[in-house]
DRENDO-1510 file (C-alpha; in Angstrom, 1 decimal, always signed):
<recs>
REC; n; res; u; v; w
REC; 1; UNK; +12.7; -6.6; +18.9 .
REC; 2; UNK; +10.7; -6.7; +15.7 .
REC; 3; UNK; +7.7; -7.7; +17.5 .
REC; 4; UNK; +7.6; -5.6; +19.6 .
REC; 5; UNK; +8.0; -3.0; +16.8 .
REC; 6; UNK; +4.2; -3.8; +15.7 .
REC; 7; UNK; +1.0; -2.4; +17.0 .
REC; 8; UNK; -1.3; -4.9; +18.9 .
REC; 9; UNK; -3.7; -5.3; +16.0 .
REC; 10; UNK; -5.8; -8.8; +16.0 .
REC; 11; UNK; -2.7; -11.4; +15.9 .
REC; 12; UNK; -1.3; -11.8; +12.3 .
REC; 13; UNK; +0.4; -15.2; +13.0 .
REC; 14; UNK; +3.5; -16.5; +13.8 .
REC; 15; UNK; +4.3; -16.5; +9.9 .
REC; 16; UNK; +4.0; -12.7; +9.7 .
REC; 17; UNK; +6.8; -12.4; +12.5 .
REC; 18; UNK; +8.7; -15.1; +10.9 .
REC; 19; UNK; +9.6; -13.4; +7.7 .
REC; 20; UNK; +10.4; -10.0; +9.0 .
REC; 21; UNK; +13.0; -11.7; +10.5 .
REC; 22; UNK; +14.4; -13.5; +7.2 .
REC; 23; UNK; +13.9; -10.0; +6.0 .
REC; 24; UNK; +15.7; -7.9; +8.5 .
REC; 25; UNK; +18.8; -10.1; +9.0 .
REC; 26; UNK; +18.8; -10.8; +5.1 .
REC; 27; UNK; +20.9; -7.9; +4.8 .
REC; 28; UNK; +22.5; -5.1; +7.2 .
REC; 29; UNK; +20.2; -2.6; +8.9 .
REC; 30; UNK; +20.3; +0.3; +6.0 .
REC; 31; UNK; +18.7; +3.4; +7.2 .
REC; 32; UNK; +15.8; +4.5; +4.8 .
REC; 33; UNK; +13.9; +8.0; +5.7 .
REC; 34; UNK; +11.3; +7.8; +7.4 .
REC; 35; UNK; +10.4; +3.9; +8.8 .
REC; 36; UNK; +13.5; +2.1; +8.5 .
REC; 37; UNK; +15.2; +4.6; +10.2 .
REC; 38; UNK; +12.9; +4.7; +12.9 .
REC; 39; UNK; +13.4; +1.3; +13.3 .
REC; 40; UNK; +17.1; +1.1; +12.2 .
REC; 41; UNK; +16.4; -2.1; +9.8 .
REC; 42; UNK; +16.6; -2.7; +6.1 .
REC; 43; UNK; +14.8; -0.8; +3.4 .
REC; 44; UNK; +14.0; -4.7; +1.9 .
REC; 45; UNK; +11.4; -5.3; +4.9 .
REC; 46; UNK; +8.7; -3.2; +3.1 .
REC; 47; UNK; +10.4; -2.8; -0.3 .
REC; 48; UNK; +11.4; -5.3; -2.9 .
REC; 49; UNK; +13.4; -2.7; -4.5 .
REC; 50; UNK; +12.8; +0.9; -3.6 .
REC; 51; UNK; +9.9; +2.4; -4.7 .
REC; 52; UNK; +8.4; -1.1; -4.8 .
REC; 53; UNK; +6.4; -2.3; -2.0 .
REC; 54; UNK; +6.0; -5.8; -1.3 .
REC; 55; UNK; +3.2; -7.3; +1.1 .
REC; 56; UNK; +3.8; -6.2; +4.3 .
REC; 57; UNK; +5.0; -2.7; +2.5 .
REC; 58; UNK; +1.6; -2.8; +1.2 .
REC; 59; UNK; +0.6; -4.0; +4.9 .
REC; 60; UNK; +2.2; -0.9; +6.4 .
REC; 61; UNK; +0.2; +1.5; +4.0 .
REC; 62; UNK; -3.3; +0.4; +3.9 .
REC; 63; UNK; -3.3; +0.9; +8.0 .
REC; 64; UNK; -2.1; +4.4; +7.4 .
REC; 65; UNK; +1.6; +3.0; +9.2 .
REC; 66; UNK; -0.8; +2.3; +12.1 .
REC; 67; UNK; +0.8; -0.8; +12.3 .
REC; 68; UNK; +3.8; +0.7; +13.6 .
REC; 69; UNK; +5.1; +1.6; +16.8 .
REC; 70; UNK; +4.9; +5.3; +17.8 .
REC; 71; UNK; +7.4; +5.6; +20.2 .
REC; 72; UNK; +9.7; +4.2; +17.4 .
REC; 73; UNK; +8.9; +7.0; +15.1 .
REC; 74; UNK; +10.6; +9.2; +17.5 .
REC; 75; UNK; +13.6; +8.0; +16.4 .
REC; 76; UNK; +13.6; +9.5; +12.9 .
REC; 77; UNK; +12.7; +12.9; +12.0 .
REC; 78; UNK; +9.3; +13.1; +9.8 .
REC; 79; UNK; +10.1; +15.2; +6.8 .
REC; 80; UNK; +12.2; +13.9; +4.1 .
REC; 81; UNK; +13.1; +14.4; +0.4 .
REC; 82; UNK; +12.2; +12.2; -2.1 .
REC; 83; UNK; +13.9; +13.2; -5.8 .
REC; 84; UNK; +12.9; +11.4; -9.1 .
REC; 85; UNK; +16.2; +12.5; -10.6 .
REC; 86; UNK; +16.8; +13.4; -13.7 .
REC; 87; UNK; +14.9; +11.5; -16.1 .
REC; 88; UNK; +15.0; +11.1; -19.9 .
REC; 89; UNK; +12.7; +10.3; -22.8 .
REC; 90; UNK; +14.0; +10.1; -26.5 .
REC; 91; UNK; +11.2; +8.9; -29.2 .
REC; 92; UNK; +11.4; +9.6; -33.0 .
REC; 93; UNK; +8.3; +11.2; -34.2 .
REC; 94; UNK; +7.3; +12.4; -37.6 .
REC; 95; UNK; +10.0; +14.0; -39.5 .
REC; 96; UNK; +7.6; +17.4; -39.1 .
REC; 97; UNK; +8.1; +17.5; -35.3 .
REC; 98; UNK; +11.9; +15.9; -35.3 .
REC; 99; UNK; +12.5; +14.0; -31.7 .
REC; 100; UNK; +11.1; +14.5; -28.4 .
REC; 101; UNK; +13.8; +14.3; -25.7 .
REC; 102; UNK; +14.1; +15.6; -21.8 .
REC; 103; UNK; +15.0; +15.5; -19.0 .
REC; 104; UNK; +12.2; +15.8; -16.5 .
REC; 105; UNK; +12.8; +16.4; -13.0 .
REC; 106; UNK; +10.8; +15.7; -9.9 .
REC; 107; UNK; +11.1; +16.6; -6.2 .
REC; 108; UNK; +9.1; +15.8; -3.9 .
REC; 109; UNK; +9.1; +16.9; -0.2 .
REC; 110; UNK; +7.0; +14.0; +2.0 .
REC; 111; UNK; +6.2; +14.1; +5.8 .
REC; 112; UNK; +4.9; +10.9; +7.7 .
REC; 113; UNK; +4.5; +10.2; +10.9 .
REC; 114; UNK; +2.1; +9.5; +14.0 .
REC; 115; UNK; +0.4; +12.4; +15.9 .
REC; 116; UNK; -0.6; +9.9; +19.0 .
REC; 117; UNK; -1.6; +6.0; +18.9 .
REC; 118; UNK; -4.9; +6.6; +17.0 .
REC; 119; UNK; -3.7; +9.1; +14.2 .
REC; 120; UNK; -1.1; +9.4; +11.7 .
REC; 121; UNK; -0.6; +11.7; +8.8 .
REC; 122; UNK; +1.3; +11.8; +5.7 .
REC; 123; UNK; +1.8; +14.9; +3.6 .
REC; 124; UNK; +3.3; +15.7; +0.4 .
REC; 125; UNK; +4.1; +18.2; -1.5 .
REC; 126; UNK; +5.5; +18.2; -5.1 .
REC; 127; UNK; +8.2; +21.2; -4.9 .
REC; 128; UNK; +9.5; +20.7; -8.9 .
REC; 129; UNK; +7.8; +18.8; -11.4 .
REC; 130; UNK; +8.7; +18.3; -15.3 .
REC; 131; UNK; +9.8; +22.0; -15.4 .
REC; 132; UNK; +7.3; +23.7; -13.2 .
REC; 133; UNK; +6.5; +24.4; -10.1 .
REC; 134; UNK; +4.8; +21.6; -8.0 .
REC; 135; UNK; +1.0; +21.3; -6.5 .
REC; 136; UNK; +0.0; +19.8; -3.1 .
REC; 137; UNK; +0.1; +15.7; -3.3 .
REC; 138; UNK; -1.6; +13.1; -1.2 .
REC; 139; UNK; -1.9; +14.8; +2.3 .
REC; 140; UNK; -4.5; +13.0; +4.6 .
REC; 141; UNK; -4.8; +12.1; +8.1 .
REC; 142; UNK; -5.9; +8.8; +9.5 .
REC; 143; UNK; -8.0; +7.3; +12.4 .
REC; 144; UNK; -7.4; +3.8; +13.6 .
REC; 145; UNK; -8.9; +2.7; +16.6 .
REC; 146; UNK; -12.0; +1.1; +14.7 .
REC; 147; UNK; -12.7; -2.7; +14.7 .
REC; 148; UNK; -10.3; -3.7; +17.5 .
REC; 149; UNK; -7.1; -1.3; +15.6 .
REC; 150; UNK; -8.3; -3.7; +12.1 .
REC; 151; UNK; -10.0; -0.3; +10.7 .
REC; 152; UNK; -8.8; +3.0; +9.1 .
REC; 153; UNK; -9.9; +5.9; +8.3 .
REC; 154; UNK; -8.5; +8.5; +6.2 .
REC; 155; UNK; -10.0; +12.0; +5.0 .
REC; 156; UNK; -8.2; +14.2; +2.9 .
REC; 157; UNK; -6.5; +13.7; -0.5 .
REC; 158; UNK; -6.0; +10.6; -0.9 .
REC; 159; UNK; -4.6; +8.0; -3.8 .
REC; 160; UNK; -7.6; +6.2; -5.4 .
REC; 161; UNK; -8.0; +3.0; -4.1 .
REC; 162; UNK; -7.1; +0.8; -7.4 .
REC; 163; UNK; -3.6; +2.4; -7.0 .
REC; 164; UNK; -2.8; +3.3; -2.9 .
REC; 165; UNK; +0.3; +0.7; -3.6 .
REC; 166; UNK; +0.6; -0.2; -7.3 .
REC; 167; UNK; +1.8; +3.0; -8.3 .
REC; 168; UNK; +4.8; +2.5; -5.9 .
REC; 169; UNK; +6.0; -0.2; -9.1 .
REC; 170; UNK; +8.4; +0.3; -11.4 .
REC; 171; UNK; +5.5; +1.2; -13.9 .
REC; 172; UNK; +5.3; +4.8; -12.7 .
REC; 173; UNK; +8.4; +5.4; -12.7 .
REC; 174; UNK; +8.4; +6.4; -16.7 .
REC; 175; UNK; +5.3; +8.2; -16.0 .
REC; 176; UNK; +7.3; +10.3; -13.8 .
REC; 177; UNK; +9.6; +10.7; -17.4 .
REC; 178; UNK; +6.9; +12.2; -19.0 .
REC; 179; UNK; +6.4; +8.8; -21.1 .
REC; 180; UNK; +3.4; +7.0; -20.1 .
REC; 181; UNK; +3.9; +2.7; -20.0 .
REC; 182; UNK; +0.5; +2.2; -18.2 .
REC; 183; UNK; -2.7; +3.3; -20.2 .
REC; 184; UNK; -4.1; +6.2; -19.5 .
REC; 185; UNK; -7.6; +3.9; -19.1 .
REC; 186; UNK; -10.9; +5.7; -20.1 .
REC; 187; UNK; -14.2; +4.3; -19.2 .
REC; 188; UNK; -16.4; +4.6; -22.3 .
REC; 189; UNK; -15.1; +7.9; -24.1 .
REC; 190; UNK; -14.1; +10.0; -21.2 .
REC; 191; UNK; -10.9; +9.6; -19.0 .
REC; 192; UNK; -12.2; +9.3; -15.7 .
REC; 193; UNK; -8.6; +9.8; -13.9 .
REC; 194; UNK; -8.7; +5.6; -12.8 .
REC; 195; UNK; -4.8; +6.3; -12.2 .
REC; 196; UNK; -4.6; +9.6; -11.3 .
REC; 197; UNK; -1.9; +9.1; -8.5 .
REC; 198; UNK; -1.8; +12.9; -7.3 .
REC; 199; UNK; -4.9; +11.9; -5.2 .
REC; 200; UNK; -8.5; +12.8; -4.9 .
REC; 201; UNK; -10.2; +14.8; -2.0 .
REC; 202; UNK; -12.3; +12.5; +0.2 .
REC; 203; UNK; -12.7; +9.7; +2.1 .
REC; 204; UNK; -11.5; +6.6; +3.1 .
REC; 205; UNK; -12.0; +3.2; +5.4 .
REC; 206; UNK; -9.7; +0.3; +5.0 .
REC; 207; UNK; -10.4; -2.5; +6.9 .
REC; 208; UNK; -7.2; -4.4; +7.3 .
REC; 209; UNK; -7.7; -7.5; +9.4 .
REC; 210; UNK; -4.8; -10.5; +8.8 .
REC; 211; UNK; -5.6; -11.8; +5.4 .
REC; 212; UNK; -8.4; -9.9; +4.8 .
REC; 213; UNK; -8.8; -6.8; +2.5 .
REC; 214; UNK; -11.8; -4.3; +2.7 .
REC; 215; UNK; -11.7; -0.9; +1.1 .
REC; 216; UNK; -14.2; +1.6; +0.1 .
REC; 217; UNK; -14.1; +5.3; -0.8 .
REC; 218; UNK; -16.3; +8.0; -2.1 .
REC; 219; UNK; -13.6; +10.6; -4.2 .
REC; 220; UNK; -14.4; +14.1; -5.9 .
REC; 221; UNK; -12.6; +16.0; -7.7 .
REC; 222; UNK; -10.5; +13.4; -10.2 .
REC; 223; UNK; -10.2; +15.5; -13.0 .
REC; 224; UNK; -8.2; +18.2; -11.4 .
REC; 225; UNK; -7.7; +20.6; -8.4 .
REC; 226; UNK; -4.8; +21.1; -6.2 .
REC; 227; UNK; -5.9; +23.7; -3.7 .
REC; 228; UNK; -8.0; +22.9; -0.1 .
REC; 229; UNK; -10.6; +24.6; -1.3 .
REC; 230; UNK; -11.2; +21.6; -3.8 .
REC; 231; UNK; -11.9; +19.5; -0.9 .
REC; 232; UNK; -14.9; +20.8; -1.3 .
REC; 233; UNK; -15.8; +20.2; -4.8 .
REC; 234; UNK; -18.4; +17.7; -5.9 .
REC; 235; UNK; -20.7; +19.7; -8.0 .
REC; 236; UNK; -22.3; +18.3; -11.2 .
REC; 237; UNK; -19.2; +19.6; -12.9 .
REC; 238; UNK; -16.5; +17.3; -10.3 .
REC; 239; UNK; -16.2; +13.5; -10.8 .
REC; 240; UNK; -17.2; +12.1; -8.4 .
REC; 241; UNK; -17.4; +8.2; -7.2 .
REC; 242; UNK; -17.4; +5.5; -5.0 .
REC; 243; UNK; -14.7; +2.7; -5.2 .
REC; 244; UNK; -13.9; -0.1; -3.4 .
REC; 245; UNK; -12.1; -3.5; -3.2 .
REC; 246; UNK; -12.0; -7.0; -1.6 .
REC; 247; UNK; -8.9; -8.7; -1.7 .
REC; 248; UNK; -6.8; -11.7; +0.0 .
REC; 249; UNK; -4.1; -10.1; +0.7 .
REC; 250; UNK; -1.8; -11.4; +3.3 .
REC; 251; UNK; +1.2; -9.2; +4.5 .
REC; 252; UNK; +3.6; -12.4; +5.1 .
REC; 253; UNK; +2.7; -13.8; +1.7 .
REC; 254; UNK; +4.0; -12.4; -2.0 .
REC; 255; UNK; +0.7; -13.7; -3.6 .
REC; 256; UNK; -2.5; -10.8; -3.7 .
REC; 257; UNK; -6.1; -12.2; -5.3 .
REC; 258; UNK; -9.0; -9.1; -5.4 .
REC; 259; UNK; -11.5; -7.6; -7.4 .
REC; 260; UNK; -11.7; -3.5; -7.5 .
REC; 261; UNK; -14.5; -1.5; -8.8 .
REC; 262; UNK; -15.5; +2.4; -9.6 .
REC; 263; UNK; -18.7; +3.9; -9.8 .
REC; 264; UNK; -19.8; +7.6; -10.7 .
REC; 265; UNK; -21.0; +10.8; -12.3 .
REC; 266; UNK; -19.7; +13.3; -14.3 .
REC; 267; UNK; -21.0; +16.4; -16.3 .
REC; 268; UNK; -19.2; +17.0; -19.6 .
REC; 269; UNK; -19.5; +19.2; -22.5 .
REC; 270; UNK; -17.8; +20.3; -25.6 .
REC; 271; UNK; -17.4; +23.3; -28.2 .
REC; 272; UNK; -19.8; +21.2; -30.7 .
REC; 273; UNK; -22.5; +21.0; -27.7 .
REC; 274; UNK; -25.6; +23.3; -25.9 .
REC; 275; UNK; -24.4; +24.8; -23.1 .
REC; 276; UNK; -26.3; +22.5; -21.1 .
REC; 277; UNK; -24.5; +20.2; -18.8 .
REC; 278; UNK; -24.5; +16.6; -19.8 .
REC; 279; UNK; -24.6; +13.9; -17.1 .
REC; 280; UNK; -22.2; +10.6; -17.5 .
REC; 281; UNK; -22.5; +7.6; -15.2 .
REC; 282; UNK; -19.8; +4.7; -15.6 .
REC; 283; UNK; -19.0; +2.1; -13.9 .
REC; 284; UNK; -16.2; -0.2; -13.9 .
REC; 285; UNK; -14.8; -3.6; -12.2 .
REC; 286; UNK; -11.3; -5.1; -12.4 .
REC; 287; UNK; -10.6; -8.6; -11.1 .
REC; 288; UNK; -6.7; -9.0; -10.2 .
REC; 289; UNK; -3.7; -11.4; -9.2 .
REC; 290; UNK; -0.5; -10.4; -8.5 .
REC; 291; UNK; +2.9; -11.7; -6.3 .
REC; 292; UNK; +6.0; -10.1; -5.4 .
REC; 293; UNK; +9.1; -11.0; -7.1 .
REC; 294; UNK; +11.6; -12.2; -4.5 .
REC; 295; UNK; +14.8; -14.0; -4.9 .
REC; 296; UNK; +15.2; -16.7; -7.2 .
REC; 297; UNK; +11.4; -16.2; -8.0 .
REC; 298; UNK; +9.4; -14.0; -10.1 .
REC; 299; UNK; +6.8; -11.8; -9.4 .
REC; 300; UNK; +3.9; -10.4; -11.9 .
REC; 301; UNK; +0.4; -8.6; -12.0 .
REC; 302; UNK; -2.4; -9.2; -14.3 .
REC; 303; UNK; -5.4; -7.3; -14.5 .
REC; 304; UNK; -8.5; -7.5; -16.5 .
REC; 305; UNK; -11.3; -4.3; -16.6 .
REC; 306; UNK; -14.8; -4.4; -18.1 .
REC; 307; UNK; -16.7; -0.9; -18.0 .
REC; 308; UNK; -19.4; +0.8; -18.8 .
REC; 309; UNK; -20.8; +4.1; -19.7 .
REC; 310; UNK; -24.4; +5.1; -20.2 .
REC; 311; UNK; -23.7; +8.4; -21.9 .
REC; 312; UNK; -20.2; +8.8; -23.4 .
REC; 313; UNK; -20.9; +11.5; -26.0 .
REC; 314; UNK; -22.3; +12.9; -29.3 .
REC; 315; UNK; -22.7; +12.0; -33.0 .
REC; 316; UNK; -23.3; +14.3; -35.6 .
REC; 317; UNK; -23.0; +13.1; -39.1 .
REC; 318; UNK; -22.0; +15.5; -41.8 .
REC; 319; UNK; -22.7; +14.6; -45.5 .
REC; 320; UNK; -19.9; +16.1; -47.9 .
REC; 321; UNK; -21.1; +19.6; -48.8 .
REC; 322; UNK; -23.3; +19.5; -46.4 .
REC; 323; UNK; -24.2; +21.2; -43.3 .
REC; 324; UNK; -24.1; +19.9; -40.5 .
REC; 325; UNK; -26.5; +17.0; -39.1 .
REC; 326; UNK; -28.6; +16.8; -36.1 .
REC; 327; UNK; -26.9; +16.1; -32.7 .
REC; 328; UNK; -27.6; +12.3; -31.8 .
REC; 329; UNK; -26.6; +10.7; -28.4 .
REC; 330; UNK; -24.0; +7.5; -28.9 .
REC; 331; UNK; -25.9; +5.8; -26.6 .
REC; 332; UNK; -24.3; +3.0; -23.6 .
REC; 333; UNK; -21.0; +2.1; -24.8 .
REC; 334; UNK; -18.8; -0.9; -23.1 .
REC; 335; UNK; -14.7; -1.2; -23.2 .
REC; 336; UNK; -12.4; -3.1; -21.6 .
REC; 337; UNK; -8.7; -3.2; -21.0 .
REC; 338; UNK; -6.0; -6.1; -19.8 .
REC; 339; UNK; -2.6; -5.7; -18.5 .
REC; 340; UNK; +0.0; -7.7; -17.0 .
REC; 341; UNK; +3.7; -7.1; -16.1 .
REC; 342; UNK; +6.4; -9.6; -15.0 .
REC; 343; UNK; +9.3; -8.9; -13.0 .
REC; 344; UNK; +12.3; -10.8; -12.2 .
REC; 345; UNK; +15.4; -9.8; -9.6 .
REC; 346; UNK; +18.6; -10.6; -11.0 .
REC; 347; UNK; +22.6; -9.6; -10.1 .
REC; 348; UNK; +22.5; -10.9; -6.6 .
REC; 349; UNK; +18.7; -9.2; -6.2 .
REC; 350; UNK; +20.1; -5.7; -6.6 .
REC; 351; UNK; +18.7; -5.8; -10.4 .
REC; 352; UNK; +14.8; -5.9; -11.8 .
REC; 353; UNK; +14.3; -7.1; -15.3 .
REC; 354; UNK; +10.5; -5.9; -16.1 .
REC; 355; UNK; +7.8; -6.6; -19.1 .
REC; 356; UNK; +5.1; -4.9; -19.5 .
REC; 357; UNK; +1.8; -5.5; -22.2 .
REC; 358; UNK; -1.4; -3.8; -22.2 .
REC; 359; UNK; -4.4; -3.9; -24.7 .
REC; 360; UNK; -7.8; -1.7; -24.5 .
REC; 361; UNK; -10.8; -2.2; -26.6 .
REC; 362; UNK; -13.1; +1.0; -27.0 .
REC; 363; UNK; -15.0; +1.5; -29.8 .
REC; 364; UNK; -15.8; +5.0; -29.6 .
REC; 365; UNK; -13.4; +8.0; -29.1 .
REC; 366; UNK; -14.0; +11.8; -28.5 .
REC; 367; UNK; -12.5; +14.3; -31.1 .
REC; 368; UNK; -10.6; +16.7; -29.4 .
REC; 369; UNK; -12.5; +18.5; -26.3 .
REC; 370; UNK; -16.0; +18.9; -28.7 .
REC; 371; UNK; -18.1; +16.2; -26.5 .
REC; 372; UNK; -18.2; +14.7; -30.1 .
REC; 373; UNK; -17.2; +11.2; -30.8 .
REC; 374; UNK; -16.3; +8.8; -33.7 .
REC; 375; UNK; -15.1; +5.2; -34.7 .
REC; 376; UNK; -11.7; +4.2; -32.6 .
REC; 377; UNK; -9.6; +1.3; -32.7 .
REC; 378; UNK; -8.2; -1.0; -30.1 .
REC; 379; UNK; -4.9; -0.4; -28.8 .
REC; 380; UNK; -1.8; -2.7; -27.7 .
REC; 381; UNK; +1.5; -1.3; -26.0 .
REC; 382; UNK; +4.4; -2.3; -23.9 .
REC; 383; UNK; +8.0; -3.2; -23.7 .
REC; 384; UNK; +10.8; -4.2; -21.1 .
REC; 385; UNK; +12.5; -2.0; -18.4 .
REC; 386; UNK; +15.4; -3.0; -16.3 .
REC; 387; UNK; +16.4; -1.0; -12.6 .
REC; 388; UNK; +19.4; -1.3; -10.2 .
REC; 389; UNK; +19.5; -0.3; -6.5 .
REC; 390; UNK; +23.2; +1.7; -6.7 .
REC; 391; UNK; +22.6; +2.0; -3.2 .
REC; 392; UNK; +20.0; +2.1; -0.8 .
REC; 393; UNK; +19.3; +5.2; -1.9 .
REC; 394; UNK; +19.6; +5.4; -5.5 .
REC; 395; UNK; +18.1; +3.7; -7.8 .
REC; 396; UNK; +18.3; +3.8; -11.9 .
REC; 397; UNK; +15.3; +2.7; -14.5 .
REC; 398; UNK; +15.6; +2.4; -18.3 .
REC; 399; UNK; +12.8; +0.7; -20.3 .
REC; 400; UNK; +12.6; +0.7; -23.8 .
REC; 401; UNK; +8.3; +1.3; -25.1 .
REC; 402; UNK; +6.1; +0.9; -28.0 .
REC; 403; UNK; +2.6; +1.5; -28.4 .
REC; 404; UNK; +0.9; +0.8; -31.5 .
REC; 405; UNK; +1.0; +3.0; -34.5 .
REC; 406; UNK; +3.8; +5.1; -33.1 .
REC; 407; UNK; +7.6; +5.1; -32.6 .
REC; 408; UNK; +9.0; +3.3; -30.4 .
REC; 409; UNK; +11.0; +5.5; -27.3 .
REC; 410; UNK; +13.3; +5.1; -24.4 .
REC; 411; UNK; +13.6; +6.4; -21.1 .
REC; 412; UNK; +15.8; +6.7; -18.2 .
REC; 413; UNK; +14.9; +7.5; -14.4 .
REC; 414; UNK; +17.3; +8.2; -11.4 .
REC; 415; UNK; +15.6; +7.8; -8.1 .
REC; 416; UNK; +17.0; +9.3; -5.2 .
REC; 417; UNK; +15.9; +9.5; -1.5 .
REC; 418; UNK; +18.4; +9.5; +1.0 .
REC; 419; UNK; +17.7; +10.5; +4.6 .
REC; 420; UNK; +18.1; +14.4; +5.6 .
REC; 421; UNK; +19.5; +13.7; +8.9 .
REC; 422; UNK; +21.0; +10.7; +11.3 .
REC; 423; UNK; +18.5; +8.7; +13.5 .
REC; 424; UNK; +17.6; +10.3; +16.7 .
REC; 425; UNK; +18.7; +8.5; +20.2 .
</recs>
């Protein structure tokens, strides 16, 4: 039985129970590597379409899939390949540089599982990615027998805490094309890797008790680094930051209310500057809503992000025929960015229709990698996307993008992740 499926965590209500059910006899029990499997149910209990997690998906991951049974997991083997596909960006650009076009290619080999009650581990490895070989993914390991099996915590490299289950939307999925739909957010002038979904080394303890959503984190190393050794990274020259979040999120429920926040340091230079290491401190907060779509009703996610940073860069103004003025701190800068998607299942639920919009305000921008900055505008972007689940196990994306002042492009995904081998007795 499904209920017995569950860890004994503190009770999560006859409502949680409840819709697994409507989920699991919604539609016949599809094996999906590694969970469903294990469990021999559908892929839609934790996924409104596959990558896309819906609340108890989300449930599932923020306990570190603590909140499953281990004895089940012995019925599916842990390691399993998970293939973007080929994917496939065309964009007009000037008529110097002609089009851009792909395809990109992903593949991704993923282990999760449970060493005993108390810990579990996921690993990931990127084996081929846009043309290259891959680097070491989010690979942690997790203890949960904190506040009565409610708390979790996870050391290793993790996914930052503002994207542990958004980036499992359809949203990522061009990212993976090479063609970037979400904003690649900065905080003041410097991008501070807020969705750098390859993980960060550190720490983490989510407190995951029925409706209730703790999380904080202290994360080094965001702008780069794929080896162990950069575990142990958090010099002046690492970012490195706390972040956190409180949220209402419960797992039998579409609807999620929470604010998330980011604070840090960073040392940054340029060509134009001393050699002498400069020392950043942002901050940033982002209050959010968001709800599953699910048949017959839509779903969506709006976010709004105010941020500051103390020390974002250099000025140096240059008279014509001139040389070259003295170098002049920018002094605090603000910015701020919204976003919202809506999604909608259509053709008997097997089809997503998605729209996206974002719009950032920063008044400053660096000039190339010189740790000088100058006047920049506000940007707007966004555009609609449709997917459609083949299969369980294949899954297609095209979404058609435009960003402000440049061409508009298209893109096409193939996701792929069927399971290696048939589910153990």
């Amino acid at each position: 039985m499904i209920v017995r499926a569950l860890r004994r965590f503190s009770p999560l209500g006859t409502s949680l129970v409840t819709a697994l059910l409507m989920l699991a006899v919604r539609e016949p029990a599809m094996a999906t590597p590694v969970f469903a499997q294990a469990y021999g149910l559908s892929c839609t209990v934790c996924h409104t379409q596959m990558p896309m997690l819906n609340a108890f998906g989300r449930y599932i991951q923020r306990t570190g899939y603590a909140a499953l049974n281990p004895k089940a997991l012995k019925h599916a083997v842990p390691v399993f390949v998970f293939d973007v596909g080929t994917a496939y960006v065309h964009q007009d650009e000037n008529p110097t540089t002609g089009r851009i076009t792909g395809p990109f290619h992903t593949t991704v080999v993923q282990a999760n599982g449970a060493i005993s009650p108390d810990f579990t581990y996921k690993i990931e490895q990127l084996v081929w990615a846009g043309g290259k070989a891959g680097s070491l993914d989010q690979t942690w390991i997790a203890y949960s027998n904190l506040f009565n099996h409610d708390g979790h915590l996870f050391v290793g490299k993790l996914a930052p805490i503002n994207i542990d289950e958004f980036a499992a939307s359809v949203l990522p999925e061009v990212n993976d094309a090479g063609l970037n739909r979400e904003p690649n957010f900065a905080v003041g002038v410097h991008n501070y890797a807020l969705d750098y979904d390859n993980g960060r080394w550190g720490a983490k303890f989510n407190y995951v008790g029925g409706k209730t959503l703790v999380q904080i984190a202290y994360l080094g190393n965001a702008t780069g680094g794929n080896s162990f050794a950069d575990a142990y990274d958090y010099s002046q020259n690492a970012d490195r930051s706390v972040q956190w979040r409180i949220a209402y999120a419960d797992p039998a429920k579409p609807y999620e209310v929470g604010v998330f926040g980011e604070s840090g340091a960073i040392a940054f230079g340029g060509s134009a500057l001393p050699a002498s290491l400069h020392t950043d401190n942002y901050s940033v907060i982002v209050p959010y809503v968001s709800k599953d779509p699910r048949p017959g009703s839509p779903g969506f996610r709006f976010e709004y992000a105010m941020a500051s940073d103390s020390n974002p860069g250099y000025t140096q103004y240059t008279a014509p025929g001139a040389s070259p003025g003295p170098l002049q701190p920018a002094g605090a800068r603000s910015s701020s960015w919204a976003q919202g998607s809506v999604y909608q299942m259509v053709l008997h639920d097997h089809g997503m229709v998605d729209v996206s919009y974002y719009h950032t305000n920063q008044s400053i921008a660096e000039n190339g990698f010189t740790g000088l900055v100058g006047p920049a505008a506000p940007q707007s972007g966004g555009g609609p996307g449709f997917s459609y689940a083949i299969n369980p196990y294949t899954r297609v994306h095209a979404a058609y993008y435009i960003v402000q002042n440049q061409r508009p492009a298209i893109s096409t995904v193939i996701w792929f992740s069927p399971p290696l081998w048939p589910r153990l007795k």
